[in-house]
ROKE-926397 format. One record per residue: residue in one letter; y, z, x of N, C-alpha, C, CB in turn; residue number from 1. Coordinates in steps of 0.02 Angstrom, whole numbers, plus 32768, in hexadecimal, padded with zeros to 4 digits. Glycine has a CB too. Layout:
 rest  n.Y  n.Z  n.X ca.Y ca.Z ca.X  c.Y  c.Z  c.X cb.Y cb.Z cb.X  nr
    a    Y    Z    X    Y    Z    X    Y    Z    X    Y    Z    X NUM
...
//
This chain:
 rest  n.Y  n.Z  n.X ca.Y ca.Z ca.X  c.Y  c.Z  c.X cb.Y cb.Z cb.X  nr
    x 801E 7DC1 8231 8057 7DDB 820E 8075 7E18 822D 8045 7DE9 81C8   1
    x 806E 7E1F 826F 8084 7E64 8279 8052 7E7C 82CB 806D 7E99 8225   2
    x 8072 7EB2 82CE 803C 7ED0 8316 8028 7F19 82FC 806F 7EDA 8374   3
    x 8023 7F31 82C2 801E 7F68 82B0 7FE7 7F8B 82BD 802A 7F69 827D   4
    x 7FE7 7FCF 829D 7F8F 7FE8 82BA 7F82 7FF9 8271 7F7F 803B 82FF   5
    x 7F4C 7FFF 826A 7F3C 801B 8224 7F1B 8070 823B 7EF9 7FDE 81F5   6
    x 7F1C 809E 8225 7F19 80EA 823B 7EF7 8107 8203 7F62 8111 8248   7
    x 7EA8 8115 8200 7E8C 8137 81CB 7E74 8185 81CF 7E56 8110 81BA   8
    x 7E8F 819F 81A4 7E94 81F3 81A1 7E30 81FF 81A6 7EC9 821A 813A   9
    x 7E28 8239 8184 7DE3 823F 8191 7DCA 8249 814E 7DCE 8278 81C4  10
    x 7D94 8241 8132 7D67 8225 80FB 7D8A 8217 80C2 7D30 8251 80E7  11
    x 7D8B 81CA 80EF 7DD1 819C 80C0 7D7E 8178 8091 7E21 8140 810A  12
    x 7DA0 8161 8062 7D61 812B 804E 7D8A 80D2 8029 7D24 8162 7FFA  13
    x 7D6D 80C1 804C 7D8F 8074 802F 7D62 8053 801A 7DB2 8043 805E  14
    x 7D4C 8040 7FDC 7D2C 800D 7FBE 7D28 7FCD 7FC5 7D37 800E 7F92  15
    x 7CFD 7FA7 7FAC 7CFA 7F5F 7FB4 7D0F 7F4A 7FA2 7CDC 7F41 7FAF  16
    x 7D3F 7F0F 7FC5 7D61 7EB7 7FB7 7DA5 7EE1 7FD1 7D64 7E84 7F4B  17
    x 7DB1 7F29 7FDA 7DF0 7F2F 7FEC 7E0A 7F0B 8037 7DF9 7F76 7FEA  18
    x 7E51 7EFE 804E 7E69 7ECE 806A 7EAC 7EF6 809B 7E7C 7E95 802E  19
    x 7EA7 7F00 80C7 7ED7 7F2D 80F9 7EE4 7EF6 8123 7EB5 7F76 8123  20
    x 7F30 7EE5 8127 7F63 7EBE 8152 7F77 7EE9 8181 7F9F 7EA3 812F  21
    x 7F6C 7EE0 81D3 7FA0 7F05 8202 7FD9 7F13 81FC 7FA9 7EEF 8230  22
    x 8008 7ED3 81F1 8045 7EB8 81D5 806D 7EF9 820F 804E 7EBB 816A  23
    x 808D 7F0F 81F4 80C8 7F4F 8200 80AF 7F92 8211 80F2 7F5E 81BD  24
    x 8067 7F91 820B 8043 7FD3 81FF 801B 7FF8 81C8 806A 7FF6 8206  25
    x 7FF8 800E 81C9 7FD6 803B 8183 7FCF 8083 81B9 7F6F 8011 8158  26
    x 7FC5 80A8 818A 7FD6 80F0 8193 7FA9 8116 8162 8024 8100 8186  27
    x 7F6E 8137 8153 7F48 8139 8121 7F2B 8193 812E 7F0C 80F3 8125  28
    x 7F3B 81C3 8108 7F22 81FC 8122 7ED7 8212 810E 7F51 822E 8112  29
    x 7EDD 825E 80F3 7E9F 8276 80F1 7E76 827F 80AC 7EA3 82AF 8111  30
    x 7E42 8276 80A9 7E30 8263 8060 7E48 8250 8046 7E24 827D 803C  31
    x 7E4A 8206 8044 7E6F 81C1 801C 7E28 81A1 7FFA 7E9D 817B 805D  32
    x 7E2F 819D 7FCC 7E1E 8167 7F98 7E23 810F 7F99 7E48 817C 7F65  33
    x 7E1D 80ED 7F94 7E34 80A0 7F8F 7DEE 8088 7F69 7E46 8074 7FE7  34
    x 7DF9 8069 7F2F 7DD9 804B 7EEA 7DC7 7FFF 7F12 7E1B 8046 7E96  35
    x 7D9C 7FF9 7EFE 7D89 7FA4 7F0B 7DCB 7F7B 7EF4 7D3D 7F86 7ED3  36
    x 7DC2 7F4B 7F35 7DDF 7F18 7F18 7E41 7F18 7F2B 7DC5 7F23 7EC2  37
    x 7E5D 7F44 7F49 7E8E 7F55 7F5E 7EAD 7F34 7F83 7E89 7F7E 7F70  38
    x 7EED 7F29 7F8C 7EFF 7EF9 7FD5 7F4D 7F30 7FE4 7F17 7E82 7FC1  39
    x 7F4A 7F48 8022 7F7C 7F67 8057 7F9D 7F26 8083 7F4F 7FA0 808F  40
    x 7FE4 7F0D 8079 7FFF 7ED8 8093 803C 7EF8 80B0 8009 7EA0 8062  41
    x 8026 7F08 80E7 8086 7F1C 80F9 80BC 7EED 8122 808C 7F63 8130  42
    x 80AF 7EB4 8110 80CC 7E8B 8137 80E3 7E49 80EC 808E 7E73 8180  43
    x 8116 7E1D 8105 8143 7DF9 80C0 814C 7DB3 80F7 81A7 7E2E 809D  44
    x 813A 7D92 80DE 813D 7D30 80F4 81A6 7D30 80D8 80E7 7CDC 8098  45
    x 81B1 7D05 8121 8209 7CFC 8109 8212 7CCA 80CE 823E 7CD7 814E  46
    x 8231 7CC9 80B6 8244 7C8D 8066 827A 7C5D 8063 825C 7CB6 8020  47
    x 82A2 7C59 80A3 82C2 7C3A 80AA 82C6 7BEF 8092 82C4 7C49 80D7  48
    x 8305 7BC0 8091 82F0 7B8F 8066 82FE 7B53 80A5 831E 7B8C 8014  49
    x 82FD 7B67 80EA 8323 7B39 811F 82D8 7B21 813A 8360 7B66 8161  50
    x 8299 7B52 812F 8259 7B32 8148 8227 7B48 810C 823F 7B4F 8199  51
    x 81E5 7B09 8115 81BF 7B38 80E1 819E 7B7D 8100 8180 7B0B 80BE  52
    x 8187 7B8B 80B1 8162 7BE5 80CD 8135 7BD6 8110 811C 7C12 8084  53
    x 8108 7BB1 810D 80DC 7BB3 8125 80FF 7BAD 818F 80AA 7B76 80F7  54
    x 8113 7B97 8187 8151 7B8B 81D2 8180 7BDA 81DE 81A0 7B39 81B6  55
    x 817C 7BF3 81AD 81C9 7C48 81C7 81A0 7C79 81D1 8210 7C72 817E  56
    x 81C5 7C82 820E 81A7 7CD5 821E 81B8 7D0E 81E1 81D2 7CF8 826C  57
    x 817C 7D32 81F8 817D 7D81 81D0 81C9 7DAC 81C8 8147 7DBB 8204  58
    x 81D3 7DC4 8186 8206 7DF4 8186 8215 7E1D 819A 8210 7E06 816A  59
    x 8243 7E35 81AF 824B 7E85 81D4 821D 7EB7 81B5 829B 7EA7 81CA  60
    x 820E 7EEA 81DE 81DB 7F18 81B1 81F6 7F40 8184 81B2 7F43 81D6  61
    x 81EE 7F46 8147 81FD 7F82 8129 81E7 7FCF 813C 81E9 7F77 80F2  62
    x 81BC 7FD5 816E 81AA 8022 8179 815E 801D 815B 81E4 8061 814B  63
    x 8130 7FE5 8153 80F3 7FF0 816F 80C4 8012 8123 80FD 8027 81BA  64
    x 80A2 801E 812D 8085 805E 80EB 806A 808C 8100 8050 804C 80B5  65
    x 8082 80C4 80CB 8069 8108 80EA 8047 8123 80AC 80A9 813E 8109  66
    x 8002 8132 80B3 7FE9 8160 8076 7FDF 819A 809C 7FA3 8149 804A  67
    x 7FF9 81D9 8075 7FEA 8226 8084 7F91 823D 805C 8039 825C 8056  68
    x 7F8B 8275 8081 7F44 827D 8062 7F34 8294 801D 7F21 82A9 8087  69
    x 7EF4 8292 8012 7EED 829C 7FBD 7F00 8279 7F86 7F07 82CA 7FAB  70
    x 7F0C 8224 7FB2 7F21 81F5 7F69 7EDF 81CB 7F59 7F6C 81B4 7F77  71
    x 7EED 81B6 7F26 7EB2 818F 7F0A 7ED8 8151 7EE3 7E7E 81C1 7ED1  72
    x 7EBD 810D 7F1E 7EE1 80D8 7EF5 7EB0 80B9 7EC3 7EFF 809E 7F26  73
    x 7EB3 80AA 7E8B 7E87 8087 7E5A 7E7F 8043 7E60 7E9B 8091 7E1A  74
    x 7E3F 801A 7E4B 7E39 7FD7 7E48 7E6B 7FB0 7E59 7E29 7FC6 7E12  75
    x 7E70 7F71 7E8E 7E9C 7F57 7E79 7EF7 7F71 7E88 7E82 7F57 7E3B  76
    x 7EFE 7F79 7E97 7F33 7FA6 7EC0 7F4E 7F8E 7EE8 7F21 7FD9 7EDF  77
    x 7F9A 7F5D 7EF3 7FAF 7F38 7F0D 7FF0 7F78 7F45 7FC4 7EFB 7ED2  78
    x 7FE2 7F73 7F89 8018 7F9A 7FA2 803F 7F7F 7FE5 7FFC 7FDD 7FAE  79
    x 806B 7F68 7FC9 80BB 7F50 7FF6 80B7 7F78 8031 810E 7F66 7FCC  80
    x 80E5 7F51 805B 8112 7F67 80B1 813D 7F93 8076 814F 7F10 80F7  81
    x 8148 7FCC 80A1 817C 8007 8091 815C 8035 8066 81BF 7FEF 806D  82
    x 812D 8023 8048 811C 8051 8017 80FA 80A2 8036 80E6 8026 7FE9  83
    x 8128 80D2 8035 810A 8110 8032 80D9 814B 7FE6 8148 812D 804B  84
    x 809C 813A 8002 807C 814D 7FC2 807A 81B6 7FDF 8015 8113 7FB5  85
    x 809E 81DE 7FBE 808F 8229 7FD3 8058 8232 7FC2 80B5 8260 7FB8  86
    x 8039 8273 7FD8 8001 8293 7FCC 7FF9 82C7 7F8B 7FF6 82B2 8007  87
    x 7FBF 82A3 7F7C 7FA1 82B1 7F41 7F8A 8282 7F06 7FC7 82D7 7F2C  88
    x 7FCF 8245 7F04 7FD9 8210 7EDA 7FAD 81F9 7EC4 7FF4 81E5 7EEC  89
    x 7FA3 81D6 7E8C 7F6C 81B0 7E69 7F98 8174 7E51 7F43 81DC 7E29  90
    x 7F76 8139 7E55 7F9A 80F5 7E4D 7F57 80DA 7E22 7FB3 80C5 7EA1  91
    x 7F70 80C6 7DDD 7F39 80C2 7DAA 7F33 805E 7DC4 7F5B 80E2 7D3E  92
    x 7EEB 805E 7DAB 7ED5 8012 7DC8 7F15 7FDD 7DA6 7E75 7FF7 7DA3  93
    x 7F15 7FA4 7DE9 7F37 7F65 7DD9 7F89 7F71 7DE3 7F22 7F4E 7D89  94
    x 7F85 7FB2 7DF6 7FD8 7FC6 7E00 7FFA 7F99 7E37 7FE4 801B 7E1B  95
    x 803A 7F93 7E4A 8052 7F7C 7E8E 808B 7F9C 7EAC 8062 7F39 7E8C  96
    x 8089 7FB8 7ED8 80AB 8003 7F05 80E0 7FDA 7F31 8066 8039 7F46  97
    x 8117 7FED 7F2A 8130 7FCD 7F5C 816C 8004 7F88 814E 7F86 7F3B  98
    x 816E 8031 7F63 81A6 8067 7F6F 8186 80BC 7F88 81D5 806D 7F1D  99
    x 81BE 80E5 7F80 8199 8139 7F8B 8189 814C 7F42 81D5 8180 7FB1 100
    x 814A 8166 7F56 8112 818C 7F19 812C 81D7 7F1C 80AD 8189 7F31 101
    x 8149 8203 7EE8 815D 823E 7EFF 8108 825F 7EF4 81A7 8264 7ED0 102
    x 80EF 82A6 7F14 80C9 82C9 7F2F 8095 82D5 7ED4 80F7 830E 7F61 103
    x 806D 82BF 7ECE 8036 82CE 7E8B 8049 82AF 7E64 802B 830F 7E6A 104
    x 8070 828A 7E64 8089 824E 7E42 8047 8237 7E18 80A8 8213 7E7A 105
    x 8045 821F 7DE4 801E 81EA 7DBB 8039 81A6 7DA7 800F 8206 7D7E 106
    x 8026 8171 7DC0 8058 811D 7DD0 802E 80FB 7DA7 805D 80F1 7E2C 107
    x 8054 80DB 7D7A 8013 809F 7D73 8056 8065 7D5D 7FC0 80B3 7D20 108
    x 8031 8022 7D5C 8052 7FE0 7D47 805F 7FBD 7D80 8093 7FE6 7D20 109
    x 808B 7F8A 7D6F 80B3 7F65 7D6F 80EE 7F48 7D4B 809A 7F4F 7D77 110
    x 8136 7F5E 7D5F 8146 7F82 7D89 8119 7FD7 7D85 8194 7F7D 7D7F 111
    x 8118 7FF7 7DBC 8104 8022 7DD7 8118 805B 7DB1 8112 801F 7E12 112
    x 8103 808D 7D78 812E 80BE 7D4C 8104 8102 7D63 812E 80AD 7CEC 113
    x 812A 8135 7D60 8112 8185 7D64 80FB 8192 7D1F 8152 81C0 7D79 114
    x 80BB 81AA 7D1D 80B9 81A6 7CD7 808C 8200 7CDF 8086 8150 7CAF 115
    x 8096 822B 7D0C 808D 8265 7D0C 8085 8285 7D4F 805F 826C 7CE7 116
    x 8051 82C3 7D39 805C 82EE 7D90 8011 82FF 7D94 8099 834A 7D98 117
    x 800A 8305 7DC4 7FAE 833F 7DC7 7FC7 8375 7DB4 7F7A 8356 7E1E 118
    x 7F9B 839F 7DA6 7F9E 83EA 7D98 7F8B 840F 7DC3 7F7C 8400 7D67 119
//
């Protein structure tokens, strides 16, 4: 899906069953968090209706994913091509990220809601 690199900051911790796609890139800084069970996809199958999916090349990239340091993604934590998560963020389990996280942000759902700040 991609030629990307994946880039891990330093005492990142990623839990088990989580799932990192090259796709477009990952970008992951310093003291990151990641909850079991997670999947990082930065790359999108074309949908066109002239071939099936399984036959079309990959979509243009959206810009890859970038987490800044000091986030902590929860259980379950679905995160899109393009999605810039800032530093500090917390993304409560089962959420799905697909956009910019502003900086201590508190995210949870689907769709994706601010539902506060760190202190």
């Amino acid at each position: 899906g991609g030629s990307g690199d994946i880039v891990l900051g330093e005492s990142c911790y990623l839990n088990s069953g989580t799932v990192l796609y090259c796709g477009n890139g990952i970008k992951i800084g310093n003291k990151v968090l990641i909850a079991a069970n997670c999947t990082l996809a930065p790359v999108n199958h074309g949908i066109l209706r002239e071939k099936p999916i399984s036959e079309q090349p990959f979509m243009n990239s959206r810009g890859g994913i970038v987490i800044e340091d000091d986030v902590w993604l929860g259980a379950n934590v679905i995160v899109l091509d393009g999605a810039y998560i800032s530093e500090g963020c917390v993304v409560g389990a089962g959420s799905l990220v697909s956009g910019r996280l502003e900086p201590y942000g508190i995210y949870v759902g689907n769709p994706l809601r601010l539902v506060g700040q760190r202190k």
